[in-house]
Each structure stands twice: as C-alpha cells, then as structure tokens.
TORPA-4810 file (N, C-alpha, C, O; in nm, 3 decimals):
<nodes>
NODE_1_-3.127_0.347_-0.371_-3.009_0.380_-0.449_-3.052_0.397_-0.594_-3.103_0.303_-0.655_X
NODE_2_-3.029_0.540_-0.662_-3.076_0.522_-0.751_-2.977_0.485_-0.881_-2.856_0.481_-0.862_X
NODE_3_-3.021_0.462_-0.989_-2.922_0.421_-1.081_-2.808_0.478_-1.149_-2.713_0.433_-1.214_X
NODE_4_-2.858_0.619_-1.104_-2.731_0.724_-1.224_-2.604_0.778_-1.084_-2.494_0.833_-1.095_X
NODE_5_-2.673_0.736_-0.973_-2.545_0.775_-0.830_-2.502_0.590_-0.844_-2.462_0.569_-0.729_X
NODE_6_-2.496_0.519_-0.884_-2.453_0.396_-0.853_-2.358_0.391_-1.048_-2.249_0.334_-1.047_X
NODE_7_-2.392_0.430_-1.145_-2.340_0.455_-1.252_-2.215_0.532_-1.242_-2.117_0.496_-1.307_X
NODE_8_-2.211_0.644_-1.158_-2.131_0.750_-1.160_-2.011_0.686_-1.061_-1.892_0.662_-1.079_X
NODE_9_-2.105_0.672_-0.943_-1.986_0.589_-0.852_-1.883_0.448_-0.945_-1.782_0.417_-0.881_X
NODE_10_-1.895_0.399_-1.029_-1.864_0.321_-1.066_-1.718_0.424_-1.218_-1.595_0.425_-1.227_X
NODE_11_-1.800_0.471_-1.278_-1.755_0.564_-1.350_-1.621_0.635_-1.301_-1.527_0.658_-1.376_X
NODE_12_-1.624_0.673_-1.148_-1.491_0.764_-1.111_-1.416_0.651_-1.068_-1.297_0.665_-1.093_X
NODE_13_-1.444_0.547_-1.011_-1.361_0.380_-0.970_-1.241_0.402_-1.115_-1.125_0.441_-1.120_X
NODE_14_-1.342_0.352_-1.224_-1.294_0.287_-1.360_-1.158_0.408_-1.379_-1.039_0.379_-1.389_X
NODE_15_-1.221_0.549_-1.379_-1.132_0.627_-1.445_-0.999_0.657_-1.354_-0.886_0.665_-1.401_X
NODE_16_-1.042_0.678_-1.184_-0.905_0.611_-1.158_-0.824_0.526_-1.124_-0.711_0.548_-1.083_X
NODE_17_-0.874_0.428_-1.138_-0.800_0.304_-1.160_-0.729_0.321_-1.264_-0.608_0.320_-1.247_X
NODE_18_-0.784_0.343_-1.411_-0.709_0.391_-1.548_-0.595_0.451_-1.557_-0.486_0.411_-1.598_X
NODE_19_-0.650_0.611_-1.490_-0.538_0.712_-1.457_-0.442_0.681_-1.352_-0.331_0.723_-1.383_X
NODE_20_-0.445_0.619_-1.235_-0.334_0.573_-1.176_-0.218_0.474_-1.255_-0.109_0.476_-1.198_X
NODE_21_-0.223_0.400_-1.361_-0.234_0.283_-1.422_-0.145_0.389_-1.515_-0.022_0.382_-1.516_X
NODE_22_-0.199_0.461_-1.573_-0.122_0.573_-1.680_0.012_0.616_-1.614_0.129_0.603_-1.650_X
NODE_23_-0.058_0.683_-1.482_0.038_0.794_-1.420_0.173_0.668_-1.390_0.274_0.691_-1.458_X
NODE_24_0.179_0.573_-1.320_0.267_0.455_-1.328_0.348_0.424_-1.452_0.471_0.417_-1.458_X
NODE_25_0.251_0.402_-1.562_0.384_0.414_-1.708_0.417_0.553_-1.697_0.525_0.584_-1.746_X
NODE_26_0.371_0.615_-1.661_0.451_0.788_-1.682_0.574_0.814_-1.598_0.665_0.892_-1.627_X
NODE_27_0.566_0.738_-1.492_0.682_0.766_-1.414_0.818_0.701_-1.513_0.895_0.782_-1.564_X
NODE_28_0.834_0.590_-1.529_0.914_0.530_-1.596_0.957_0.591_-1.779_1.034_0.556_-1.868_X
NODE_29_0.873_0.679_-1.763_0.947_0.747_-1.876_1.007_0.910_-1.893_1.112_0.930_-1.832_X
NODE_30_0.972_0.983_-1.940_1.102_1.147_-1.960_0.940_1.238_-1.868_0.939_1.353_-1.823_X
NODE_31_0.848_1.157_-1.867_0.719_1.289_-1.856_0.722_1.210_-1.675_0.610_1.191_-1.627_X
NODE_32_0.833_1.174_-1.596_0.833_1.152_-1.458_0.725_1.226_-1.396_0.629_1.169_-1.345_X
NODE_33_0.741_1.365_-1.401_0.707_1.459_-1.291_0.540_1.461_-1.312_0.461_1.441_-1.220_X
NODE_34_0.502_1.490_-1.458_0.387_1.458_-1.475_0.270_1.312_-1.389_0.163_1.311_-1.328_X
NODE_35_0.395_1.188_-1.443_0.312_1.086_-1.368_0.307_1.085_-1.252_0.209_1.043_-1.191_X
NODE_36_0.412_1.132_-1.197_0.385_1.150_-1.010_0.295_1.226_-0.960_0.280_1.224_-0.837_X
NODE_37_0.202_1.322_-1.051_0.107_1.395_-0.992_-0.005_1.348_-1.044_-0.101_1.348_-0.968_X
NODE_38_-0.021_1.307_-1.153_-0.112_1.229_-1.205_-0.150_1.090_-1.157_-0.256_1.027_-1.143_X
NODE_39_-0.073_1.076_-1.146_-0.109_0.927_-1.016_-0.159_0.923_-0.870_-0.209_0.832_-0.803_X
NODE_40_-0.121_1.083_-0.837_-0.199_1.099_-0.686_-0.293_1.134_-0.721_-0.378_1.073_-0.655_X
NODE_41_-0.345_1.204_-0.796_-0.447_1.298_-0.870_-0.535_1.197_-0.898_-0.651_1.226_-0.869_X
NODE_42_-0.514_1.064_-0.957_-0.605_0.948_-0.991_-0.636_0.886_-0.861_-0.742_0.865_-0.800_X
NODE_43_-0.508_0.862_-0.836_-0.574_0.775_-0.686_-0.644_0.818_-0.586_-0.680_0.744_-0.494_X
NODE_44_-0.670_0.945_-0.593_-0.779_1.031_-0.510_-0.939_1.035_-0.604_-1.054_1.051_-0.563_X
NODE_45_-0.910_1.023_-0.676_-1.040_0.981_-0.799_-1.097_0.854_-0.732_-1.200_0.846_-0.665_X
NODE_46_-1.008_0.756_-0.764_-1.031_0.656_-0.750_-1.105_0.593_-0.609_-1.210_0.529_-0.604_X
NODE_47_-1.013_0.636_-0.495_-1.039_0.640_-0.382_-1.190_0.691_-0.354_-1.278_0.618_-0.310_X
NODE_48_-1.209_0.854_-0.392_-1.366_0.853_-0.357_-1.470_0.809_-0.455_-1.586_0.843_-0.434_X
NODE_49_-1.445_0.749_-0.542_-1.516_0.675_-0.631_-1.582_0.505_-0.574_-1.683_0.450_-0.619_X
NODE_50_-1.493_0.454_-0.472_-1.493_0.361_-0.363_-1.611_0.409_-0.284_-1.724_0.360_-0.281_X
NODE_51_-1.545_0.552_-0.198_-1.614_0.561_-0.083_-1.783_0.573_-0.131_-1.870_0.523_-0.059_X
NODE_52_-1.819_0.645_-0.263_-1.916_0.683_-0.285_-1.972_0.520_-0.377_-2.078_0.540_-0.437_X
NODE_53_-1.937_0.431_-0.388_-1.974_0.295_-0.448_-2.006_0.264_-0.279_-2.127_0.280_-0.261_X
NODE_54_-1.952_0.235_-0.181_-2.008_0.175_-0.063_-2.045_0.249_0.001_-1.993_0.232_0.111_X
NODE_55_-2.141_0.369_0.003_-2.212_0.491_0.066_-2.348_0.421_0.012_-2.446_0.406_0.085_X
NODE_56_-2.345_0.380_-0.120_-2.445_0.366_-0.207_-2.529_0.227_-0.194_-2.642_0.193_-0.228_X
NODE_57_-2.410_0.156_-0.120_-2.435_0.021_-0.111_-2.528_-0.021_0.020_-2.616_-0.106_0.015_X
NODE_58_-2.491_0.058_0.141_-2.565_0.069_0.246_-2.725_0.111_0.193_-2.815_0.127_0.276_X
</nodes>
C-alpha cells in the first residue's frame, strides 16, 4: 500500500464527511434544494472514499 493511495483514500473520507455535514445545514435553510443534492453528492464521496480506505487495507 503505498502512501499517496492511502493519503487520498483518507482525503475523499474527510471531504465527504464535511460536505454531507454542510449539505445537512443546507437543508434547514432557503438554499434546501441545493443541500439535498449536495448531501447525496457528498455521501457518495464519502462512501467511496471508505471503500477505497479498506481496498487499501487488505
């Protein structure tokens, strides 16, 4: 495993975790429609940011 695929995997985790986290205050305010897509949009970040952290791990 080298260090910059174990960096990166970690890197798309952080950012959507972040951006889901955003898109959530977004819902609750006037930019709704925005956070509802921005929050799937993250959590699919996020999600293969996982798969590719325990691809890496094997």
């Amino acid at each position: 495993m080298s260090e910059s695929n174990k960096q990166s995997a970690n890197l798309a985790l952080v950012i959507g975790v972040l951006g889901l986290i955003a898109g959530i205050i977004l819902l609750f305010t006037d930019s709704w429609f925005i956070g509802l897509f921005g929050s799937i949009a993250s959590a699919g970040i996020a999600y293969k940011g996982y798969q590719d952290m325990q691809t890496n791990k094997d």
